[in-house]
Each structure stands twice: as structure tokens, then as C-alpha cells.
Residue, then its C-alpha position, 0 to 999 in steps of 0.5 A: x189497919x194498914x193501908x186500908x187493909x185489916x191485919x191480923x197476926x192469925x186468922x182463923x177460916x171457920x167457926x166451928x170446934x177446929x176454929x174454935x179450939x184453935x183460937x183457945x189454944x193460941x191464948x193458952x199457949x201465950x200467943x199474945x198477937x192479934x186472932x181473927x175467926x172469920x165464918x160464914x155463919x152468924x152465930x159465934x162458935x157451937x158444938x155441932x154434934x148435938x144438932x142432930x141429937x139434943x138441939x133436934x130433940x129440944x134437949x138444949x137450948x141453942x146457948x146450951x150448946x155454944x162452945x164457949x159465951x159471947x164474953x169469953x171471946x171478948x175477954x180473949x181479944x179474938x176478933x170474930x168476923x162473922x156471916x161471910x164466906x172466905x171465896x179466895x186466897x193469895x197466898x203471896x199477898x197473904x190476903x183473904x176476899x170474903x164473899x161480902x167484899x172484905x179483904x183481910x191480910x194474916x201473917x198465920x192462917x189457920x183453914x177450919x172450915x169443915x164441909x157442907x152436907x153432900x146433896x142428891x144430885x136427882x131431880x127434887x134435891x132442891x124442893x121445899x121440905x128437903x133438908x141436911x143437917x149440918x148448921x143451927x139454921x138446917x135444924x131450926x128450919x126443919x123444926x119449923x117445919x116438924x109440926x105439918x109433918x107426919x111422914x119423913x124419909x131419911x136418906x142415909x143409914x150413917x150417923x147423922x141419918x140414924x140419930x135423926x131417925x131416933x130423934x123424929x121417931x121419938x116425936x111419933x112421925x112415921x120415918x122411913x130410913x133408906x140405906x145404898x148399902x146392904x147395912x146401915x153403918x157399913x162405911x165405920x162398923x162391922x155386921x154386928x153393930x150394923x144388924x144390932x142398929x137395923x133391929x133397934x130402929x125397927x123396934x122403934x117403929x123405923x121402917x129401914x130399906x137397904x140397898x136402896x137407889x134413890x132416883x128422884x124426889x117427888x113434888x107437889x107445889x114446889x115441895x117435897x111429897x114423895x121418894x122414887x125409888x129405882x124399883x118405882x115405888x113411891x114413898x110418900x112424905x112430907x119431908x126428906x133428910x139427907x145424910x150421905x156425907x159432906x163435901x169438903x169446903x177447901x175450893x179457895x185453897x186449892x185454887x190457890x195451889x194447896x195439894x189436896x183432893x178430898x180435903x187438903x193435905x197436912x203433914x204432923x204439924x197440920x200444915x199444908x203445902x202453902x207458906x204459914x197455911x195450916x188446915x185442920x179438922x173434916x177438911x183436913x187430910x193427914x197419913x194416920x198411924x192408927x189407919x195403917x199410916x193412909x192419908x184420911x180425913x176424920x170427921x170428929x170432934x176430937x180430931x178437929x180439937x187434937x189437930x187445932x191445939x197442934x196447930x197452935x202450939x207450932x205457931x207459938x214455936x213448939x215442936x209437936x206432932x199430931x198422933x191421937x187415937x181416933x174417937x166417935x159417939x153416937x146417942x140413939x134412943x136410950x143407947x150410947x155408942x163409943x168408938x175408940x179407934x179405926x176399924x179400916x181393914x180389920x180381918x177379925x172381929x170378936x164378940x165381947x158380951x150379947x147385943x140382946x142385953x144392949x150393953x156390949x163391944x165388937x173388937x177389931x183386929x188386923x194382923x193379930x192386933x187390937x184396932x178398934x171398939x165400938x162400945x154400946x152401954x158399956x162405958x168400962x170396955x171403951x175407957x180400958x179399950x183405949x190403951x189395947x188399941x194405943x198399944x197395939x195389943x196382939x190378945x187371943x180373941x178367946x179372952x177379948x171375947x170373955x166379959x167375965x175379965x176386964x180388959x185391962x186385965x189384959x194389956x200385956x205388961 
């Protein structure tokens, strides 16, 4: 305490992988000054993604999924500062204003806030049995509600939409999957996973609707019963889920004058334009070798990892910069997706094996060179994938295509 005021050395916004990975590799790096997290949740930190996958299923329990037990923060002195929201910056004063009325001084602050789910903005997006999936408490309130339910309307054929339409088809509820675009995944892969995921999920029972406008949830006492679609027909439901992307949850840095618009801006070192401010993970917003050099967010786990451990290591006086390849996954049903990669401006695709097997890669190329892979059970084509891509491989697609040679076969030497 000083004056009154509480002072850490590092504070860090956010509890979720960025925070946490951040707060790690401050210790592991030798960081011996004092570390805050502050979140706006209760819980101390958890890995998000098997929410809408293991945890949704009942796969895991809540303690299987934390990142790390309640004594290993201990032991490492990080002060958690748990269930209140950071509301404003002063960045002259270094002080931060939680929504529950602290006011707490960092000499470093490290913003990992990550976003909140993006809401329908029609009538009914605020109904009784509409939900997103972002937090422990959306899913154990959705999980509460599952056992009434028989019907569920997912609106959003990404990610988040589609793991959780496997997972509630997997319960037997009858699940309708509405999709804007003319494809499901149309934001992140090419047609062949696309049309290779739209037949799998209907395999599963899933009824899918593409190009699909929603234009309000339907209620019947003070809850949701029914999606309108812009045709006029009703889909009738007990429950809706939302998964059409997040909002990033950087408003009090920019407000204090931090450049930014989605997200905030970092240079290599995950800093952004305010003194001894770092922000790193969904919020942040970097220029990415492996995007052609644009200014992008990535909402990973790896990127919130790679760019925290940057971030660390800056403060304890390295010089390091952030330059990782971009990797995803996604598990449906008994199919395990794994990207290597970004596919932003491919002009050619290749093939490589048959969907109808369920184990195969798309490839995507831009300019002749290697970009990206998505891998469907097919652990091989991801893990020798990587270093085509780290290299920037110009390979004949003839070759890419044949499964008969392993792809490291085919790094140029």
C-alpha cells in the first residue's frame, strides 16, 4: 500500500490464457516484482475452448479444465483481484478504476481481456433461454437449462456454432444450425471443408440453413420459443445459441487514448501506443507475417500464449519479437480439426486424400506458396504441414495432392 492506494509492479487485465501465460512467464523469466491479475470473473483462470466442446458435454469437470490450481498461483505470489471489471485507465497516473470501486496503481500493465460474445442486435436477443458461449457461467447456465429443452436453434455456422451443435446433437435435441453466408466456416476455410462439415452435421441429425437472415426471437413469457427468419417462417425452440463472434473488451484503453478499432494496436513486442501498456491475445491487433504483413486479430489460444510470453520477456529486458504460425483446432463428433496457418487470400487449394474417408488436408496456396492446412484426422499432414508453410513452400500442387508421399518429403532442401 502507498497512500492508500494499492500498487503492483505488473498488473495484469484479464484471466483468461493471455493473462494467465503472461503471469507464468514473468516468473519463469525471473521477474521477482509484484504481479496482479485483475478479471472480471470469479473463477481464477480456465482454458476457454473445451466449453463449448468437453465441459458442454460433461466430458470435464470445471477443475479438469482450469489452467493451472488454485496453490500454484499462490506459490508464485501472483495477487488475483477477482469478479470486477477494469471500467477506466489513467495512463499519466498509472491507475486503474474497477467496477466495484478499487483503484489500483501498475508500473507495467499487461491488457488481456479477450471480448465478449457479439449479441443479435433484433428483438428478443435479450430473452430468457438465449445464450452465447464464452464463460464458465454461459454454459452452466445453458446446462441448467438443457433438461427442459428438446429443440435448439444455433445461430452461426463458425467454430463455436458448430462444436456446439455436435455436442447437443449428441444429447438427442433436435438442433437447427442457421448460417448468413452461403457455407458454414466461410470466414476461415475453403468450400471443401465447408460442404465436407454441412454433410457431417447433417449426418448427425443437424438441420443446417444457409443464407440465412435472422429477423427476431419469438417469445412466450419472457422467453425464447421461436426464430423469425426474414422468409416468415418460424423456427420453434426452446433455446437459442449465438455464436456470430465477439466484441473486443478494449473500450477503457481506448478511451484513454490507445490507437486501435477492432481491438487495440501492438507493435512486435505487443505493445501499444500508451507508456509501459502491452495488450496481447483476441484483443490485440498486430501486422502478421503469415497474413501477408495486415494488421489482424487472432482469436487463438496459441496467439494469446505466444504474445503473452513476448510480452513477459520485453519487460524483464529481452529483446524479442512475436513472429509465430497461426494454429487452431476444432473437435466434432469423432473429427479432429487442426489448422496450421492462414488461409487470408489463398488463390488455389489442393485436395490432398478423399473426405469420404474423413481423414483428409485442403492446402492453401497464394502466389505458388504454401499458406495454410486444415487437417481432418490426419495428425501426420498437420505436424510436416507446418514447416511447408514456416517456409513458404512453392510445391506443384500435383505433389501436394498425392498421399502416397509424406509431405516432408517435400520441403525443398
Amino acid at each position: 500500500m502507498e497512500g492508500g492506494l494499492d500498487n503492483y509492479d505488473v498488473v495484469i487485465v484479464g484471466a483468461g490464457h493471455g493473462g494467465a501465460q503472461a503471469a507464468i512467464a514473468l516468473r519463469q523469466n525471473g521477474f521477482a516484482g509484484t504481479i496482479a491479475m485483475i478479471g472480471d470473473e470469479p473463477e481464477i483462470p480456465y482454458e476457454r475452448p473445451p466449453l463449448s466442446k468437453d465441459y458442454l458435454a460433461g466430458d470435464k469437470s470445471f477443475e479438469r479444465i482450469l489452467i493451472r490450481q488454485p496453490a500454484f498461483w499462490a506459490e508464485r505470489a501472483v495477487t488475483m483481484l477477482l469478479g470486477s471489471a477494469v471500467v477506466r485507465v489513467d495512463p499519466e497516473a498509472r491507475t486503474l478504476d474497477t467496477a466495484a470501486g478499487a483503484v489500483i496503481g501498475y508500473g507495467k500493465l499487461i491488457w488481456a481481456t479477450g471480448g465478449s460474445p457479439r449479441r443479435l442486435s433484433c428483438a428478443g436477443h435479450d430473452l430468457r433461454g438465449v445464450h452465447g458461449v464464452r464463460t464458465r457461467a454461459d454454459v452452466d447456465q445453458l446446462m441448467r437449462e438443457l433438461p427442459q429443452v428438446t429443440r435448439v436453434v444455433v445461430v452461426g455456422g463458425g467454430y463455436i456454432g458448430l462444436e456446439a451443435a455436435a455436442v447437443l446433437a449428441k444429447f438427442g435435441k433436435h438442433v437447427t444450425v442457421l448460417e448468413a453466408q452461403d457455407r458454414v466456416l466461410a470466414r476461415v476455410a475453403g468450400e471443401p471443408l465447408s460442404r465436407f462439415y454441412e454433410a457431417e452435421h447433417r449426418a448427425h441429425g443437424v438441420d443446417l440453413h444457409l443464407g440465412a437472415s435472422v429477423v427476431c426471437i419469438e417469445e412466450r413469457d419472457g422467453a425464447a420459443c421461436g426464430v423469425r427468419l426474414a422468409d416468415d417462417s418460424v423456427l420453434a425452440c426452446e433455446m437459442v445459441i449465438v455464436g456470430i463472434g465477439i466484441i473486443t473488451a478494449v473500450a477503457p484503453l481506448l478511451a484513454a487514448g490507445a490507437e486501435g478499432h477492432n481491438g487495440v494496436t501492438v507493435d512486435a513486442q505487443c505493445r501499444t501506443s500508451l507508456a509501459d501498456v502491452f495488450a496481447i491475445g483476441d484483443c490485440a491487433a498486430h501486422a502478421n507475417r503469415f497474413a501477408g504483413g495486415a494488421t489482424i486479430r487472432l482469436e487463438s489460444v496459441q496467439n494469446a500464449n505466444d504474445q503473452a510470453t513476448v510480452a513477459a520477456k520485453t519487460i524483464v529486458g529481452e529483446s524479442v519479437a512475436y513472429d509465430a504460425v497461426p494454429w487452431f483446432w476444432s473437435n466434432q463428433y469423432d473429427l479432429r480439426l487442426q489448422t496450421v496457418g492462414l488461409s487470408i487470400g489463398y488463390d488455389a487449394m489442393v485436395l490432398r486424400g478423399v473426405t469420404e474417408t474423413r481423414s483428409f488436408s485442403v492446402i492453401y496456396l497464394k502466389a505458388g506458396r504454401v499458406i495454410a492446412l486444415d487437417c481432418v484426422n490426419a495428425v501426420k499432414d498437420y505436424v510436416q504441414g507446418r514447416a511447408l508453410v514456416l517456409a513458404g513452400a512453392e510445391i506443384d500442387p500435383v505433389a501436394l495432392a498425392d498421399t502416397s508421399v509424406p509431405l516432408k518429403a517435400l520441403l525443398p532442401v
